[in-house]
C-alpha positions as CSV (number, residue, x, y, z in Angstrom):
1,X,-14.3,8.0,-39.3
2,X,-17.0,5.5,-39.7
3,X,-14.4,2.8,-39.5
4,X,-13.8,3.5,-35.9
5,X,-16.7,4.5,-35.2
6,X,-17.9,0.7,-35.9
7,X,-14.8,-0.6,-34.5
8,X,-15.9,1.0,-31.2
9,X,-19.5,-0.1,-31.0
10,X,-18.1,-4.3,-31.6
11,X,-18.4,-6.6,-28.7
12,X,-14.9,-7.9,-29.2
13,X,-13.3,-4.4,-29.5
14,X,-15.1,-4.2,-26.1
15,X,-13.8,-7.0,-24.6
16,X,-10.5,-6.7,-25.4
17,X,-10.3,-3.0,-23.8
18,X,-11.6,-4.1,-20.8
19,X,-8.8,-7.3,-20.5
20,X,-6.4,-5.1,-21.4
21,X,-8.1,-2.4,-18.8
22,X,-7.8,-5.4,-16.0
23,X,-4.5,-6.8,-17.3
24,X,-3.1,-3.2,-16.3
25,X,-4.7,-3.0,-13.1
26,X,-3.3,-6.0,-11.8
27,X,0.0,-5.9,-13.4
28,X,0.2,-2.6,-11.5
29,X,-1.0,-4.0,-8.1
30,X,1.3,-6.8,-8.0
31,X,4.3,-5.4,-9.2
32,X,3.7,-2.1,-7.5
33,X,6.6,-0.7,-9.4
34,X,6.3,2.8,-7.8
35,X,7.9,1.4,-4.8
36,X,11.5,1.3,-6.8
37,X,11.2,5.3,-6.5
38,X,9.3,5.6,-3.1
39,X,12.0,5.3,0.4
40,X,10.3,4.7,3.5
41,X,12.9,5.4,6.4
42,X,12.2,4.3,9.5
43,X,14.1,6.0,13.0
44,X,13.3,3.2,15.6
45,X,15.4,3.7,18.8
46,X,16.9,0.9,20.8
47,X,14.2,0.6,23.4
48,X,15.9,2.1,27.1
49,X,17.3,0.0,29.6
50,X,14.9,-1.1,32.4
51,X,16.3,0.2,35.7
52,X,18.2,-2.5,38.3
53,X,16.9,-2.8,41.4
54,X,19.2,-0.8,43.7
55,X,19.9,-3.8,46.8
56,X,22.5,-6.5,46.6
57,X,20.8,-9.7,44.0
58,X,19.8,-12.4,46.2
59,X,21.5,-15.5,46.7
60,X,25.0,-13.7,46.4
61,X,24.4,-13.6,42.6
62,X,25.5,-10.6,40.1
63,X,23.5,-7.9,39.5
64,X,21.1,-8.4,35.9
65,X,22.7,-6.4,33.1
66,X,21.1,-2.9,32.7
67,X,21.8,-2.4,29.1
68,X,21.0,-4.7,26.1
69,X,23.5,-7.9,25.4
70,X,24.4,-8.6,22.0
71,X,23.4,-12.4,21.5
72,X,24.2,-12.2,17.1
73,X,25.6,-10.2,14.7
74,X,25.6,-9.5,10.8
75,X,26.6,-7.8,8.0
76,X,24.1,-7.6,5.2
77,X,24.9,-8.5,1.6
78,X,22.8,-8.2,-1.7
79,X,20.8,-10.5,-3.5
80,X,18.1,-9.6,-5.9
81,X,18.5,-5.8,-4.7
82,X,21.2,-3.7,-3.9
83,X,20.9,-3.8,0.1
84,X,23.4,-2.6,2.9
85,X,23.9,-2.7,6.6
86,X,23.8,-4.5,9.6
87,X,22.1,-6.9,12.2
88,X,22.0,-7.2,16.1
89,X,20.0,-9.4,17.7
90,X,19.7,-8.0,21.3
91,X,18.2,-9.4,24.9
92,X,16.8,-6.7,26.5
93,X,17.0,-6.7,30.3
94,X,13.3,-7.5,30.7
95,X,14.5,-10.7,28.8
96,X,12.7,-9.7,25.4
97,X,14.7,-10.2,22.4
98,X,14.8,-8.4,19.4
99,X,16.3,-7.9,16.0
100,X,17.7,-4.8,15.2
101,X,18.4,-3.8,11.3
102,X,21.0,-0.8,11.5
103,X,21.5,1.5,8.6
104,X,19.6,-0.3,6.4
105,X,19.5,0.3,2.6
106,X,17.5,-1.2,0.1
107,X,15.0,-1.3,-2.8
108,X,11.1,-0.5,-1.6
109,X,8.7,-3.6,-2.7
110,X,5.7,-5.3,-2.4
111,X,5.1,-8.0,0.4
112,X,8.6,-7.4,1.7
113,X,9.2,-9.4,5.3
114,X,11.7,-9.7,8.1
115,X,12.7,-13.7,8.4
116,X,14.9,-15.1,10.6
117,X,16.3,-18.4,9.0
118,X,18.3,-21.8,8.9
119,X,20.2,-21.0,5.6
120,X,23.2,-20.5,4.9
121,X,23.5,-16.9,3.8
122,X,25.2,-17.5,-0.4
123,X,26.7,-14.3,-2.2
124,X,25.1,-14.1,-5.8
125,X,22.7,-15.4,-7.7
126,X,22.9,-18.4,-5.9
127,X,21.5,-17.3,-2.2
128,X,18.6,-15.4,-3.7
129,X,15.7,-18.4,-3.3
130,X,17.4,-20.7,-0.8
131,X,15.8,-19.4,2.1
132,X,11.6,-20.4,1.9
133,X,13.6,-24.5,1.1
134,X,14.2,-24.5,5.3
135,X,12.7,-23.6,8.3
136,X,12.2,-19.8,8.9
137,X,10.4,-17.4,11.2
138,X,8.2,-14.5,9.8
139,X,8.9,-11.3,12.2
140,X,7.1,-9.3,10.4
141,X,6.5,-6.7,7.5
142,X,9.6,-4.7,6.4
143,X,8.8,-1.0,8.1
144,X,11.0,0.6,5.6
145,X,13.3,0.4,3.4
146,X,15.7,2.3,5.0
147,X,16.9,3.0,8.4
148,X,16.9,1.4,11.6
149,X,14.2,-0.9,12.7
150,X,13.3,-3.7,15.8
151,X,11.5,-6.6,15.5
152,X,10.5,-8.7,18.4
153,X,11.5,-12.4,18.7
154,X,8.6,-15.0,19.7
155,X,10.0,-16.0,23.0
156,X,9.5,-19.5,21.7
157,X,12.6,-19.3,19.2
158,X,15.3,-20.9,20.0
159,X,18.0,-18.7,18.2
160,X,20.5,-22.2,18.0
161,X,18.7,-23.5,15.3
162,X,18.4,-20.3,12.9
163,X,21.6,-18.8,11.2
164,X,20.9,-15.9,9.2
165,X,18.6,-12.9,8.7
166,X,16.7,-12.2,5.0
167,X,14.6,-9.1,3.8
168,X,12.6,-11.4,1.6
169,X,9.9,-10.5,-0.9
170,X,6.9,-12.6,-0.4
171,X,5.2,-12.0,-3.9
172,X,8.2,-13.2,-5.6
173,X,10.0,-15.6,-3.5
174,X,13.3,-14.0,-3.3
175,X,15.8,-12.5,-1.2
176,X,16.5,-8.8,-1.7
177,X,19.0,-9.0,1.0
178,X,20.6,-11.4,3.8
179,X,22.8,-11.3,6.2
180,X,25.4,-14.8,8.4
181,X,24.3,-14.4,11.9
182,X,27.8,-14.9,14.1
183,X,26.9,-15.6,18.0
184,X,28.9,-13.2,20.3
């Protein structure tokens, strides 16, 4: 008993509980590993169609659409984490644009984001770091891991130069899921 007792009272014993103390603290803050059993499921709606006006469009012109107009479509295949479901992009008839994730299925994780990209979506091991090499736009933080979500383009992008859609982990520069963009 003494033994310890001695052991406790040493400046390196100390020191080394309170690394290992730190070591623990931030090993658990940046791997966050309760996310892998935490689902966050997110219910956004596709927002409602803004009214036409009810006259004849000037000029002889058709009428604006009244609905949303598919401009892109995807299917969503898995990289690092097992992930399912699908991607709309959509102009809205106020001329907004978003990016739709529909049924969406994935792993929970830290720093997880919504990027719109130039790369080439690749099945494997082989599309999981390809997509931070190109040019990419940040829409945002993943809402959840699960469900159906909207993300609002910059009105700035010009959708011609980008070609698929990643959920991409920031901390660990990785792909958990992506999906080829085809125009319709």
């Amino acid at each position: 008993m003494g033994r310890v007792r001695s052991a406790l009272g040493r400046p390196w014993f100390i020191a080394t509980v309170l690394i290992g103390v730190v070591a623990v603290g931030a090993g658990l803050y940046w791997f966050q590993p309760w996310k892998l059993w935490v689902d966050e499921t997110v219910r956004d709606q596709i927002p409602s169609a803004v009214s036409a006006p009810a006259s004849a469009p000037a000029h002889g012109g058709a009428q604006a659409p009244t609905g949303p107009q598919d401009l892109a479509k995807g299917e969503l295949i898995s990289h690092e984490h097992k992930t399912s479901g699908s991607v709309r992009i959509l102009r809205l008839p106020d001329g907004t644009r978003i990016l739709r994730l529909m049924n969406l299925d994935t792993s929970n994780g830290p720093a997880l984001r919504v990027w719109l990209t130039d790369a080439e979506v690749k099945p494997g091991k082989d599309g999981w770091h390809v997509f931070d090499d190109g040019r990419h736009v940040s829409l945002g933080k993943l809402k959840g891991n699960k469900g159906d979500q909207n993300y609002t383009l910059p009105a700035d992008v010009d959708l011609n130069r980008y070609r698929s859609v990643t959920i991409w982990c920031d901390r660990f520069d990785v792909s958990f899921g992506a999906a080829e963009l085809a125009r319709t």
